[in-house]
C-alpha positions as CSV (number, residue, x, y, z in Angstrom):
1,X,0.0,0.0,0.0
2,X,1.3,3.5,-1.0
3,X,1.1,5.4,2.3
4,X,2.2,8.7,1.8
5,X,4.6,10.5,4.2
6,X,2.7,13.2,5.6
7,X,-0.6,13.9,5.8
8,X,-1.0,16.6,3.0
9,X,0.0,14.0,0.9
10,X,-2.2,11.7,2.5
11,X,-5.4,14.2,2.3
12,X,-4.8,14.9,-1.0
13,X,-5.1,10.5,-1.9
14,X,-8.4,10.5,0.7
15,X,-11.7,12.1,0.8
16,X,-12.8,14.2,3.5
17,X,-16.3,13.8,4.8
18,X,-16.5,17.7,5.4
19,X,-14.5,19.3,3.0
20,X,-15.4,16.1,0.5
21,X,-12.6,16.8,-1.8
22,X,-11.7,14.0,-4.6
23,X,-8.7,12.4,-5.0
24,X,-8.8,13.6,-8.3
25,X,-10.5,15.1,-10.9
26,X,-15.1,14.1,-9.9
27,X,-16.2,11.0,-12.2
28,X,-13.0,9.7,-13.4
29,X,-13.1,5.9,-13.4
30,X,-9.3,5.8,-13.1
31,X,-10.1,7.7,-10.1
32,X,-12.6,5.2,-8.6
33,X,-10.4,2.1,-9.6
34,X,-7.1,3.5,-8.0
35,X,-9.3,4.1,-4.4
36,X,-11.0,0.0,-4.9
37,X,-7.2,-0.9,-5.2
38,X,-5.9,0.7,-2.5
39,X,-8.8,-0.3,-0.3
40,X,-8.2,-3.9,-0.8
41,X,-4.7,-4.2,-1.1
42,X,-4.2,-7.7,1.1
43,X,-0.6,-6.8,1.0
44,X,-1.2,-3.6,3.1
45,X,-1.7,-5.9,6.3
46,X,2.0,-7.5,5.6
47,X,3.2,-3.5,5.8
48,X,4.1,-2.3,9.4
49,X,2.8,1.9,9.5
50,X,2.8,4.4,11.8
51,X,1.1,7.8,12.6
52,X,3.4,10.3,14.4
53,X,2.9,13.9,15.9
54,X,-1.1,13.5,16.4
55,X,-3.0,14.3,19.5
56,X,-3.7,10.6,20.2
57,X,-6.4,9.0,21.9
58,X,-6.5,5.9,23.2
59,X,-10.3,5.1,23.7
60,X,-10.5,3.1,27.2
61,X,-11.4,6.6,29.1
62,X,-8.3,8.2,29.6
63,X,-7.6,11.4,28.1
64,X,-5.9,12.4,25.0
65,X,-2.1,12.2,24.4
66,X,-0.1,15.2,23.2
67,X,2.5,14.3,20.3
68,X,1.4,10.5,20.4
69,X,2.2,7.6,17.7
70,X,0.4,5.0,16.9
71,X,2.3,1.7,15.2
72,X,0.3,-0.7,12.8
73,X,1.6,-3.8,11.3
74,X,0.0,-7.1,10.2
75,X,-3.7,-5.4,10.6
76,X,-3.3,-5.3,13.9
77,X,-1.7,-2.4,16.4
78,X,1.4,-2.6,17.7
79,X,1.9,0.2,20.0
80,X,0.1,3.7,20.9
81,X,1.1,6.5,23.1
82,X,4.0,9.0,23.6
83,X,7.5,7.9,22.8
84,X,7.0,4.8,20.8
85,X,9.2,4.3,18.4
86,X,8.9,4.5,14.0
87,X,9.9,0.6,13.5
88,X,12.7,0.6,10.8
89,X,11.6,0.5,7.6
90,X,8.0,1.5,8.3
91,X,5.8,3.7,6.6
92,X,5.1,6.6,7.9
93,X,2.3,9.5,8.3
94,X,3.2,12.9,10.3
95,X,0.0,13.7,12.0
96,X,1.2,16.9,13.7
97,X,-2.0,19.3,14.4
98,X,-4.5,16.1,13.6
99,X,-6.5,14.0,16.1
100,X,-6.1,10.0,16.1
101,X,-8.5,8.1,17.5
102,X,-9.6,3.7,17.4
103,X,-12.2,3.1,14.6
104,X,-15.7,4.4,16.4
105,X,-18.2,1.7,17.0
106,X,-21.9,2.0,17.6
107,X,-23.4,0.6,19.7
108,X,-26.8,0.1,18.4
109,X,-27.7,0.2,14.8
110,X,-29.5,-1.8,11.9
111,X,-27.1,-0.6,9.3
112,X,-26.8,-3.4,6.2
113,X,-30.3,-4.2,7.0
114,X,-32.1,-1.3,5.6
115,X,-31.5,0.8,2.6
116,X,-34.4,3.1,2.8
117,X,-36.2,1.9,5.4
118,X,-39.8,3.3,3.8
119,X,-39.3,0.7,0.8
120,X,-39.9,-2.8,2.1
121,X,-38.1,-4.6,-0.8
122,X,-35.0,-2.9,0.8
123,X,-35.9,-3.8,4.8
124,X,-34.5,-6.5,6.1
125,X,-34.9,-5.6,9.6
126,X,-37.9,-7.8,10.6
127,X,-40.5,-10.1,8.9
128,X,-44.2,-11.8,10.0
129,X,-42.7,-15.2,10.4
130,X,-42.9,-18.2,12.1
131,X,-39.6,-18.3,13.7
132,X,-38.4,-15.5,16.5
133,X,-35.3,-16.7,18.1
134,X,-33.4,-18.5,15.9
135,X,-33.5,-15.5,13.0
136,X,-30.2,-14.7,12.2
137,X,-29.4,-11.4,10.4
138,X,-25.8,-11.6,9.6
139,X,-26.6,-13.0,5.9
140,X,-29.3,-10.4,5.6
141,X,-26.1,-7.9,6.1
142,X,-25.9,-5.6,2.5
143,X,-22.0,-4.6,2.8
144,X,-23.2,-2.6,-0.2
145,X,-25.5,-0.4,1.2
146,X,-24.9,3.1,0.8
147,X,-25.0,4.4,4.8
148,X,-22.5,1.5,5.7
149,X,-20.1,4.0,3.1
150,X,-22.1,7.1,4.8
151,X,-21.0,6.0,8.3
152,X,-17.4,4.9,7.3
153,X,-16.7,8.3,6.0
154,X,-17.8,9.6,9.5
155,X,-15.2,7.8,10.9
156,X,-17.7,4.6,12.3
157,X,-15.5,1.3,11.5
158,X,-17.7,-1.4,13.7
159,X,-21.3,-1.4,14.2
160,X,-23.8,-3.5,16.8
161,X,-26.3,-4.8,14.3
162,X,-30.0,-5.9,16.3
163,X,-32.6,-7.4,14.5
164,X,-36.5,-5.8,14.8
165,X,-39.4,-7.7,16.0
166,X,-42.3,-8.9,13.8
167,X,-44.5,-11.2,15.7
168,X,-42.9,-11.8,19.3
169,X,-40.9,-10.3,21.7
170,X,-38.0,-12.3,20.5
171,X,-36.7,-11.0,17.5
172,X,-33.6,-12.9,17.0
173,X,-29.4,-13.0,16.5
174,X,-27.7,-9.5,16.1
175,X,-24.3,-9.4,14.8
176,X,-20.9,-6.9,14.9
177,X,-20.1,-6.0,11.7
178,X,-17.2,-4.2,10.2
179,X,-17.9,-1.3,7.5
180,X,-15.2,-1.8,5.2
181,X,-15.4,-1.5,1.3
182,X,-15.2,-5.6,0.8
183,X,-17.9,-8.4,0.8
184,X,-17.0,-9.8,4.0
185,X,-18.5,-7.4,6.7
186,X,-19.5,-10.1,9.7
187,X,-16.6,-9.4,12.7
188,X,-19.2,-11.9,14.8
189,X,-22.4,-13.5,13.5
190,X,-24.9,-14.6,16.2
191,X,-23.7,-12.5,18.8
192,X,-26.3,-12.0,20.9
193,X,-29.8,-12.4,20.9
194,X,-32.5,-9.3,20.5
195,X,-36.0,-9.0,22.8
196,X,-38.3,-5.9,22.7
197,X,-39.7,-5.1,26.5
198,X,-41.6,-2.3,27.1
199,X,-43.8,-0.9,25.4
200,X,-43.0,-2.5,22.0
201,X,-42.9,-6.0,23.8
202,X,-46.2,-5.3,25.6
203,X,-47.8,-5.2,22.1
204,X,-46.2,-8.4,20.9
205,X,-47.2,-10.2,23.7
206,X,-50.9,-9.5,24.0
207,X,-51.2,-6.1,25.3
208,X,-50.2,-5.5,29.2
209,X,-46.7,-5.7,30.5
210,X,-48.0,-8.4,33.1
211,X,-48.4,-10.8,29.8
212,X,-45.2,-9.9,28.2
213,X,-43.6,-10.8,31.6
214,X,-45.2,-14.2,31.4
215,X,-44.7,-14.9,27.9
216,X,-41.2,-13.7,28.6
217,X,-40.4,-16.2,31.8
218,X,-42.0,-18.7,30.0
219,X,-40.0,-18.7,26.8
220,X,-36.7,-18.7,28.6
221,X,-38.2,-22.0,30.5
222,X,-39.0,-23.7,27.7
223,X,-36.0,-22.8,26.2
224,X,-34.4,-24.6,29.4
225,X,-36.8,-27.4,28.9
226,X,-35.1,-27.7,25.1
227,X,-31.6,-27.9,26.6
228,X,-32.3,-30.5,29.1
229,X,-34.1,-33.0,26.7
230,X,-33.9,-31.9,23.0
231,X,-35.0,-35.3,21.7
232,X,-38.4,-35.1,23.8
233,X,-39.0,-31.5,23.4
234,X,-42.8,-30.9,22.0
235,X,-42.9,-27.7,19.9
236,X,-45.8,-28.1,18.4
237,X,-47.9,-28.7,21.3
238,X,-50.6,-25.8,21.7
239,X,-49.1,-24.8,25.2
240,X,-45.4,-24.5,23.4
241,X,-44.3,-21.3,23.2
242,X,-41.3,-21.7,21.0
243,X,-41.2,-24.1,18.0
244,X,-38.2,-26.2,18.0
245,X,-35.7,-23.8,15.9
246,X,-36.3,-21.1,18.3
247,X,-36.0,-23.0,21.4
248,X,-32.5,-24.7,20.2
249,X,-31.5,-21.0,19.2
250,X,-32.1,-19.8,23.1
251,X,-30.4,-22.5,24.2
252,X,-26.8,-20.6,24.2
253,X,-28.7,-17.4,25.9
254,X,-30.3,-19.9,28.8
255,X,-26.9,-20.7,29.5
256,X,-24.9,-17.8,29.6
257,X,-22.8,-18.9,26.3
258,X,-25.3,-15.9,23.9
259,X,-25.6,-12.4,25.6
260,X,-29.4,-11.4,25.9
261,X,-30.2,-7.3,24.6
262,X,-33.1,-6.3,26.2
263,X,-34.7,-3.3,24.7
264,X,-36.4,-1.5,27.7
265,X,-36.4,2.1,28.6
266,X,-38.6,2.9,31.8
267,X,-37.0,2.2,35.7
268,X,-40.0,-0.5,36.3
269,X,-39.1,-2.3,32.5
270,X,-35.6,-2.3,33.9
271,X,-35.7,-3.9,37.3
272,X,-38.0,-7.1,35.5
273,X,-35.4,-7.4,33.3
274,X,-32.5,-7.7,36.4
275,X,-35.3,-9.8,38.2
276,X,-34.5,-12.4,35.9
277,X,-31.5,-13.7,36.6
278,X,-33.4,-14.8,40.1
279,X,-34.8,-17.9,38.1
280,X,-32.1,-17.8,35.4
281,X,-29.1,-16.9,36.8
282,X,-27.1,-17.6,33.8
283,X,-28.1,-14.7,31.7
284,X,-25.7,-12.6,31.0
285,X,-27.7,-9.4,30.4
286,X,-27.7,-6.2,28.3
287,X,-29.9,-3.5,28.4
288,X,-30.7,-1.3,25.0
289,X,-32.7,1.8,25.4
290,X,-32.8,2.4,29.2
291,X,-33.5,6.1,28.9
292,X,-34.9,6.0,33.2
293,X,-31.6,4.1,33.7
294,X,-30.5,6.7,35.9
295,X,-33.4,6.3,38.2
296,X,-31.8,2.6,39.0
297,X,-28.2,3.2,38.1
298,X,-26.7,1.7,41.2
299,X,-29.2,-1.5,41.0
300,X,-28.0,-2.0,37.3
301,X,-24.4,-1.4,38.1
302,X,-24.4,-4.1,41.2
303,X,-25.9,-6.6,38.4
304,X,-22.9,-5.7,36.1
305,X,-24.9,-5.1,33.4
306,X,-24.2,-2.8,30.9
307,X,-26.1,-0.6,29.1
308,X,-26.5,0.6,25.7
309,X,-28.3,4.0,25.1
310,X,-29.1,7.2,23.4
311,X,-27.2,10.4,24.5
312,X,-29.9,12.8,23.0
313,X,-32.8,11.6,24.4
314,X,-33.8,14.5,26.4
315,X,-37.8,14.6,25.9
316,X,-40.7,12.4,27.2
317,X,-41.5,11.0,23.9
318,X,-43.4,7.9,25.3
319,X,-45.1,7.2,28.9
320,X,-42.0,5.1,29.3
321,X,-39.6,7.7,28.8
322,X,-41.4,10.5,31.0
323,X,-38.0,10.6,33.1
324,X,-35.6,11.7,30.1
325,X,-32.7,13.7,30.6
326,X,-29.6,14.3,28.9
327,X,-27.8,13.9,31.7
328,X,-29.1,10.0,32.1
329,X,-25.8,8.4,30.8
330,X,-23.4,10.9,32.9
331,X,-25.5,9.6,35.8
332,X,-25.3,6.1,35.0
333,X,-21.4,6.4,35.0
334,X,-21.2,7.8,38.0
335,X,-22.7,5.5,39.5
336,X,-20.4,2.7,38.2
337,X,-22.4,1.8,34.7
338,X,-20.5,0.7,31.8
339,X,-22.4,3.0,29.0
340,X,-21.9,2.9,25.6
341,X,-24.0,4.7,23.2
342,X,-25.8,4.1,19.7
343,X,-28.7,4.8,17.4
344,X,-31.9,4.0,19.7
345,X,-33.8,6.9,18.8
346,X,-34.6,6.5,15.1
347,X,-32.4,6.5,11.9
348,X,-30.5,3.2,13.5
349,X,-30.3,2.4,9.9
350,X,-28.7,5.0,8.6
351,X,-27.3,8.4,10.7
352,X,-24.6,6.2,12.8
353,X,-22.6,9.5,11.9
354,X,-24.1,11.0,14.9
355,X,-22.2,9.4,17.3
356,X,-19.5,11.6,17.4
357,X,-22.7,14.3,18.4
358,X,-23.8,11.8,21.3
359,X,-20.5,12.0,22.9
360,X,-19.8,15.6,22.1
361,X,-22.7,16.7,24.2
362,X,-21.8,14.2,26.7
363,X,-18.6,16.6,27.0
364,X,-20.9,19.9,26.9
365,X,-22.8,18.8,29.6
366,X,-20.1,18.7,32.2
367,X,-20.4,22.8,31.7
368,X,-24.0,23.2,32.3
369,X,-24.8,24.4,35.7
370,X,-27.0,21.2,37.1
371,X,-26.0,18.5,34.5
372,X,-23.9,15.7,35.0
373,X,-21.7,14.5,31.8
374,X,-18.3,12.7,30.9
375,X,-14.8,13.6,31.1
376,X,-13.5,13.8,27.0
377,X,-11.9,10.3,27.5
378,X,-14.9,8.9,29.1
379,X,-17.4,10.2,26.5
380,X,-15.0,8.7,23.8
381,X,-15.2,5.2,25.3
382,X,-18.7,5.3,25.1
383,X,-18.4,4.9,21.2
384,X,-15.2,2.7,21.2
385,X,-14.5,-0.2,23.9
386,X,-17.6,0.5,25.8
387,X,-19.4,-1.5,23.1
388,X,-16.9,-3.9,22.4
389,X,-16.6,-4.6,25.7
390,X,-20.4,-5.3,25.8
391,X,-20.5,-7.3,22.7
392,X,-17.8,-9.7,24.7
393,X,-14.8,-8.1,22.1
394,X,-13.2,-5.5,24.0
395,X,-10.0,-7.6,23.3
396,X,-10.3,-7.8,19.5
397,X,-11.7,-4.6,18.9
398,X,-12.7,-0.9,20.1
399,X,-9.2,1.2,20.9
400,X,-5.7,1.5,20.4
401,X,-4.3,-1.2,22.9
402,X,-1.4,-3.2,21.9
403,X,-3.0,-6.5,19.9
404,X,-6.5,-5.1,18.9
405,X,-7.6,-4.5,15.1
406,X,-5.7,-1.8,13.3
407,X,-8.9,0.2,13.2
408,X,-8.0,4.0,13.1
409,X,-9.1,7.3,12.4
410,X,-7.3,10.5,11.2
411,X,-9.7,13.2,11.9
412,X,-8.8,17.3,10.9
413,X,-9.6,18.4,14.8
414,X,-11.4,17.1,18.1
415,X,-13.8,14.6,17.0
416,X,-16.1,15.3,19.5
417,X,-16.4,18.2,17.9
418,X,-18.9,19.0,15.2
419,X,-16.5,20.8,12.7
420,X,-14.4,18.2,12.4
421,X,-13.9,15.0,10.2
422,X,-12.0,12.4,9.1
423,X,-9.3,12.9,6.6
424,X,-8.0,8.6,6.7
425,X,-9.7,5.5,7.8
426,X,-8.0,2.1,8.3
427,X,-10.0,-0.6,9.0
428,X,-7.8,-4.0,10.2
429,X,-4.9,-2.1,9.0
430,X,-6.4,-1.2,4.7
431,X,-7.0,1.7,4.7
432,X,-10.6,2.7,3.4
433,X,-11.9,4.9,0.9
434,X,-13.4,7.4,2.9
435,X,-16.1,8.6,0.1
436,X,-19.8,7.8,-0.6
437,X,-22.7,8.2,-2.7
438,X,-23.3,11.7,-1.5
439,X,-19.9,13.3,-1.5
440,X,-20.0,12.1,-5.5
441,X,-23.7,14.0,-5.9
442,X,-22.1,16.8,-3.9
443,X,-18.6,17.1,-6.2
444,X,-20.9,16.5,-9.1
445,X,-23.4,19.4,-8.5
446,X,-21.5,22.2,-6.9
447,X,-19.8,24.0,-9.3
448,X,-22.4,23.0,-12.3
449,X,-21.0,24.9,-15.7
450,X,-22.6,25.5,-19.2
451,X,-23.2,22.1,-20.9
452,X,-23.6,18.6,-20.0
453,X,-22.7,17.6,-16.6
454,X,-19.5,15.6,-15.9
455,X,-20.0,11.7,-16.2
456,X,-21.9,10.5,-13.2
457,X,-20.0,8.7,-10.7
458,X,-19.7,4.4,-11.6
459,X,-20.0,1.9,-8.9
């Protein structure tokens, strides 16, 4: 891989998502080959690199490093802080007056699934069907889509991928994806299971909260029922809850082996979702939405369970969000919550970019009299290990450790802040063409001229 040597030469080979220039002249095909190269040069992972000078963050929660480095080789990094040391013969990048930050990964999303979520012949995100459980949305995953190239030009390199319901509570197997330009995007298939509590699950379930409760206890004990005896399991009796597929697909999550994301918001959703680890002590828990969290932080932090959520979810949209604040996840951390933070408030399909916004006002808040918010550091882990961590892959993925994936970001300033972008993206050490369908329209449109239009951009 050509990596140039410093990072005007570097800007001018990349795209950047704000100032969306083109590494050459808009429309040329030579153009559009030269970036597919580069981005899927295998022999870029054989090719040690390192990024000098940059203000260098880490992404476990501690704060950002003056003059850092950061040292990748074989896709995976090396070292990262001040005073390591340019391996002979690497390539280099001088990152002096740029940020460097892990690949951000979000937390909650149905990117791949949906590409425009209106037009059901482009919605994979949930289906009227017979099976619940065992649905498994990682072959469903379109690395094609257009916002998985929106969201890797905004510096988003790993995403949590849930499944929606369609006829039960239990809506089936998430997966973590990675959004780089290639045809192999799964990083973990099955990797946890999804369930709608709440409001949502009410619905599924009948109506009342006291049924979805039921159902709920009842489909986890069947699933037990499965694992003990699969041979004399009956799932087509009329009192079976789960047919046979499903109940051998909650068999891992029964046992602690599957994670289980529970989507519920209010304080009283959230305690009967801890409450169940009293008759099934096994489940290893996540909880998705939890905009009352706060009420019951130090409940959910003695569980160890950690929560995935919303940062701008400030208004009582629903009766089960009629405690909202924006200071819900500084309060959750403060009380000892691992947080991360991802796209539970609409658009999970396609505005991952607003991550870096989540944990920007995270950082705001910490000056508003009355509000509690995160440190920098801590506001960045919520969209780096934090997730990882929950997903079970904080030592694969998620920051700049010694041995994790050579994802990186080069942004032009603080990336917490709103003027800012990436100018590079690697993803397990290739570096990514950090361009999409709408920086083409853009470079296309903006300076039209007399006469025919340049040649569209080609795929």
């Amino acid at each position: 891989m050509n990596v140039p040597k410093d990072l005007r030469s570097l800007r001018a080979k990349s795209i950047s998502a704000k100032a969306g220039s083109p590494v050459s002249r808009p429309g040329s095909k030579r153009t559009a080959l030269a970036v597919l190269a580069l981005a899927f040069s295998h022999p870029a992972l054989a090719q040690s690199l390192a990024i000098t000078g940059a203000t260098l963050a880490i992404g476990d929660g501690s704060e950002p490093i003056r003059n850092g480095t950061v040292v990748i080789s074989a896709g995976k990094v090396v070292a990262a802080g001040a005073g390591v040391a340019v391996p002979p013969g690497a390539k280099t990048i001088d990152a002096a007056g740029k940020w460097v930050t892990p690949g951000l990964v979000s937390g909650f999303s149905r990117v791949g699934l949906a590409e425009v979520p209106a037009v059901k012949e482009t919605n994979d995100t949930s289906a009227r069907s017979p099976f619940s459980a065992a649905i498994d949305v990682a072959p469903a995953i379109n690395p094609l889509a257009n916002p998985i190239a929106v969201s890797r030009t905004a510096g988003i390199t790993r995403a949590v991928v849930a499944p929606a319901t369609g006829t039960n509570i239990f809506a089936g197997q998430g997966a973590v994806v990675d959004l780089g330009a290639d045809l192999d995007p799964i990083t973990k298939a099955r990797a946890f299971q999804y369930v709608e509590m709440g409001e949502a699950g009410a619905v599924e379930a009948g109506g009342s909260r006291a049924a979805m409760i039921l159902t709920f206890r009842m489909m986890l004990a069947q699933a037990q029922d499965y694992a003990k005896a699969p041979a004399t399991y009956d799932g087509y009796s009329k009192d079976a809850l789960l047919n046979r597929v499903d109940a051998q697909a909650l068999v891992p999550v029964v046992t602690g082996a599957m994670p289980l994301m529970v989507h519920a918001e209010s304080a009283r959703d959230i305690l009967a979702v801890l409450a169940l680890r009293q008759d099934f002590p096994a489940l290893k828990l996540i909880l998705a939405g939890a905009t009352e969290g706060w009420m019951v932080a130090p409940r959910i932090a003695a569980a160890r369970v950690p929560v995935i959520t919303a940062g701008l979810e400030d208004l009582p949209s629903s009766f089960e969000k009629l405690a909202a604040t924006q200071s819900n996840v500084g309060r959750m951390v403060k009380a000892g919550v691992s947080v991360s933070m991802g796209m539970l408030t609409g658009d999970d399909a396609l505005q991952l970019r607003h991550a870096t916004q989540q944990a920007g006002n995270m950082v705001a808040l910490t000056k508003v009299p009355g509000a509690t918010g995160l440190s920098w550091g801590q506001a960045l882990r919520t969209i780096t290990s934090a997730p990882a961590e929950a997903m079970g892959l904080g030592d694969r993925i998620g920051s700049l450790k010694p041995g994790k994936a050579g994802d990186v970001v080069i942004w032009d300033g603080d990336p917490l802040e709103m003027t800012s972008a990436p100018v590079a993206v690697w993803i397990d050490g290739v570096q990514q063409p950090v361009e999409n369908r709408q920086t083409k329209l853009r470079d296309r449109y903006a300076t039209p001229t007399e006469g025919a239009l340049p040649k569209a951009y080609e795929w």
